[in-house]
N, C-alpha and C positions, 0 to 999 in steps of 0.2 A: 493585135496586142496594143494596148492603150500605151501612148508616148506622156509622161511624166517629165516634167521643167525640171525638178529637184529630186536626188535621191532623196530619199528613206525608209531607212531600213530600220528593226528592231531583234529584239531577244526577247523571248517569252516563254520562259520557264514555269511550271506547276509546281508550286511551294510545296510539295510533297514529300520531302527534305534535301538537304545541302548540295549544293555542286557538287558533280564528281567529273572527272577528268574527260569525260566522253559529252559532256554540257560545256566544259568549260573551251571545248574544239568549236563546236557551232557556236557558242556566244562569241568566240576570237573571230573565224570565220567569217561571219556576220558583221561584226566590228572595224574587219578590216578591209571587207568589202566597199562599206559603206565611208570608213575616214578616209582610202584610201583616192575617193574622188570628189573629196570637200562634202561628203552627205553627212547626213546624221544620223545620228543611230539611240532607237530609245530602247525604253524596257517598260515590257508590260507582265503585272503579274496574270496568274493563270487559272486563278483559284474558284473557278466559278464548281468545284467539286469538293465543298468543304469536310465530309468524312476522310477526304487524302490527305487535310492540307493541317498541318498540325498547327496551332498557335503559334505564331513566331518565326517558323519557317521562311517566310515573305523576307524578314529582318534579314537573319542570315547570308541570305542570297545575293542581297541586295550589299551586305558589307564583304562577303568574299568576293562578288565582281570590282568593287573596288582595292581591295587590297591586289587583285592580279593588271590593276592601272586601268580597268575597262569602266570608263566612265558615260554617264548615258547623257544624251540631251532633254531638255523640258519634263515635265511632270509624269510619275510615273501614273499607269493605270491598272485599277485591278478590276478584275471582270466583275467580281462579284458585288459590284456598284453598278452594272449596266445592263440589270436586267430587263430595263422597259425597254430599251434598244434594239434588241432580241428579244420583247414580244410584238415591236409593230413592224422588225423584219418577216417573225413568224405569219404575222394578220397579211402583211401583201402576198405573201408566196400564197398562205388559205385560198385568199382572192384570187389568183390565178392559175387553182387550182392542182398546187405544184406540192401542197403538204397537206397530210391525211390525217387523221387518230386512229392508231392501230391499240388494238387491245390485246395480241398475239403475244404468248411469252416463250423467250427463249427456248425453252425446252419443247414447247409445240412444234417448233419449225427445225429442230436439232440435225434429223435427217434430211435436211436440203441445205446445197452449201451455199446460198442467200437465204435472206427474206424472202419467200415467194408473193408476197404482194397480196393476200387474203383479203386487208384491210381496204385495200385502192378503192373497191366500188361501197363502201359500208362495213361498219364492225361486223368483226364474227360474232363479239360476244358481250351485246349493248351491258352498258351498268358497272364493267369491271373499268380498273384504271387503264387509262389510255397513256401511250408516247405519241407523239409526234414525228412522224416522216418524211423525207421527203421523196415527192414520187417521180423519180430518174430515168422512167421510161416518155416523160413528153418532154422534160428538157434538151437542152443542146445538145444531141449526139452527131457523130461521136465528141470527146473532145482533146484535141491536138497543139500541143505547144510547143515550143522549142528550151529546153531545160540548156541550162547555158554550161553546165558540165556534162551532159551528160547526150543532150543533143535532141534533134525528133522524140516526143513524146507523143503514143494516141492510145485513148482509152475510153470506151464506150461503160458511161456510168451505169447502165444499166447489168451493164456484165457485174458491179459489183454492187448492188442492191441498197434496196432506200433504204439509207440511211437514217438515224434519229437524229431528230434536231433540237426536243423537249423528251426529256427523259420520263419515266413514269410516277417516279418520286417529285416532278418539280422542276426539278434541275437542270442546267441549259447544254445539252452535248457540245462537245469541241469545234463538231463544224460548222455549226452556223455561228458562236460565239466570233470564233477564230477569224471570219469572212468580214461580220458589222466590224468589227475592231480595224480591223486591218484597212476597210476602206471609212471609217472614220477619221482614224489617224491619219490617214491620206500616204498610206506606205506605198512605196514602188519597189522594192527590191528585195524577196522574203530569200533567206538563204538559213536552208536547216537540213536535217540529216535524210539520209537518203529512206530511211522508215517511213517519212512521210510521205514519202513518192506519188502510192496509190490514194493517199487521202485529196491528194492536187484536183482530178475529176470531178468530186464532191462540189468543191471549192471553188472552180471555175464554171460546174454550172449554178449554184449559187448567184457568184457574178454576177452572172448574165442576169437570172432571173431577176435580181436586184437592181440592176441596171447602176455595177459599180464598175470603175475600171479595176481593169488586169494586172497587177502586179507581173513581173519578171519572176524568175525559179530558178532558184538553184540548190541541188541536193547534193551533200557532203557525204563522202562514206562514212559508214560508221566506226565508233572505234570499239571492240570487241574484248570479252575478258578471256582468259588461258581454256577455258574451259568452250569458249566457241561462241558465248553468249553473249548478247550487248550490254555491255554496259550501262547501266540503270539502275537507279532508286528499287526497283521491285526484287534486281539482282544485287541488293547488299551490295553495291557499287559504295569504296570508301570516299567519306569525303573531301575534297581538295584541302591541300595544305595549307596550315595557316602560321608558319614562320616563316621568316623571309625569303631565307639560303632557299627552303623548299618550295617557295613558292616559284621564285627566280626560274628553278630547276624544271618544273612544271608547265611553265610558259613556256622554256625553249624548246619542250618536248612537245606543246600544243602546237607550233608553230614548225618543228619537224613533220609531226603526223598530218597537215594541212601542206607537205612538200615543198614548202616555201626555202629552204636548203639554209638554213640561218649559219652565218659564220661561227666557227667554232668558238672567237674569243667572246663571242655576243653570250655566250653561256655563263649561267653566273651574273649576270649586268643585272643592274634595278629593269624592274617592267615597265618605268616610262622607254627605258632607254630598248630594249627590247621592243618594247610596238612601234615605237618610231622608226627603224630599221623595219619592222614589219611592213608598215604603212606605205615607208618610200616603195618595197620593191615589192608590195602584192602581184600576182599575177592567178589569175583563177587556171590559167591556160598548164599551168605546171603539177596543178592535181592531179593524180592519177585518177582515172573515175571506175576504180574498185568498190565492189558496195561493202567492203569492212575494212579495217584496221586491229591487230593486235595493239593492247596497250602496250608502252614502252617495257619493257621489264624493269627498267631503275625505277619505274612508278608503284610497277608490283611490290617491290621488293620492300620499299619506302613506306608501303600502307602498311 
């Protein structure tokens, strides 16, 4: 694991609409990781998937993190300004032989629970559009990290199949996007929900191939809706609050469901005064490392 002089950490949400409560855990999370030992902590948007990402959305986001006091460092980035980035990551991996063009569509490979890998030695089906793969059976197996909540992690990418990395419309998939950004920025400390978990594999061997250093991991549980689902944009997740009382209200509940055990009278407080009590007494060691969370019910209740 690569040793980094200075934290940095980020947030990096897909403008696909507004913060909802179970975003606004990992942005705190992450925020308070990162203030809590003089790093910094930025924001990148994520919008390299523009049929999600509604006009405007970016804006939003960007002014609901600040109304919850969560202010970022230096210049923001949005992916979908860094696509040559992610095409001359894509040209070395080509080079060494580590990504394919598959012409395979979903519904061909339905009954097999990967990609079976058709494409590795040549298309099956020259002429039609191709995505981009990458091929998980010659890189670093297995791969094993130590997740700082959650402890020993090992996971043989290959058990979870090549991955795209150039989608077939164009478009530049999550994981290699996610990987050039992250060692651009020069991030050391990724801290997000535990969904992520299994995409980590991906990602590290990426890495490697790329010859970038390591980031740190840390995955947060999720926070869940009454109905057992996570919380998310796709699941009509409502959006965070935007008057003050409820924002207040909102924060100390972020900052309960990350177990941080905040004083009762801290309820109600403005959210400078709120993260600064956060910041003094983070401790990642007091999370419970469950992989969900029910929302608060005063949050149900309130939407």
């Amino acid at each position: 694991m690569t040793t980094f002089s200075h934290y940095r950490g980020r947030f990096a949400p897909t403008p696909s609409g507004p913060l909802h409560f179970g975003s606004l855990v990992a942005a705190l999370g992450s925020y308070l990781d990162a203030r809590a030992v003089g790093g910094q902590w930025l924001v990148r948007i994520e919008d390299i998937d523009p049929p999600r990402c509604p006009p405007g959305t970016d804006t939003t986001i960007l002014r609901q993190l600040e109304a919850f006091g969560l202010h970022w460092d230096g210049p923001i980035v949005w992916q979908s300004a860094r696509s040559d980035a992610y095409q001359a990551a894509l040209e070395r991996l080509r080079q060494q032989g580590l990504s394919y063009p598959c012409s395979c569509s979903r519904k061909q490979w339905q009954t097999h629970p990967i990609y079976p890998g058709w494409c590795r030695d040549g298309l099956r089906e020259p002429g039609k559009p191709i995505a981009w793969r990458l091929r998980t059976d010659l890189g670093q197996r297995p791969i094993i990290w130590p997740d700082r909540l959650l402890g020993a992690q090992r996971f043989d990418p290959a058990d979870l199949g090549d991955v795209v990395l150039k989608r077939k419309d164009g478009l530049w998939a999550y994981q290699l996007a996610v990987v050039v950004d992250d060692a651009d920025q020069h991030i050391s400390d990724i801290v997000r929900g535990v969904d992520l978990l299994d995409n980590t594999p991906w990602q590290m061997q990426l890495q490697g191939a790329l010859g970038y250093p390591v980031p740190r991991y840390l995955h947060l549980p999720l926070v869940m809706s009454p109905d057992g689902q996570k919380l998310s944009k796709q699941n009509l997740a409502p959006a965070l609050a935007s008057e003050p009382v409820a924002i207040a209200r909102q924060l100390f509940q972020a900052i309960e469901t990350l177990d941080q055990a905040p004083p009762v009278e801290l309820k109600g407080a403005a959210p400078a005064e709120q993260l600064a009590w956060a910041v003094a007494h983070w401790r990642v060691e007091r999370i419970a490392p469950a992989r969900e969370r029910p929302a608060p019910d005063a949050y149900q209740e309130e939407r």
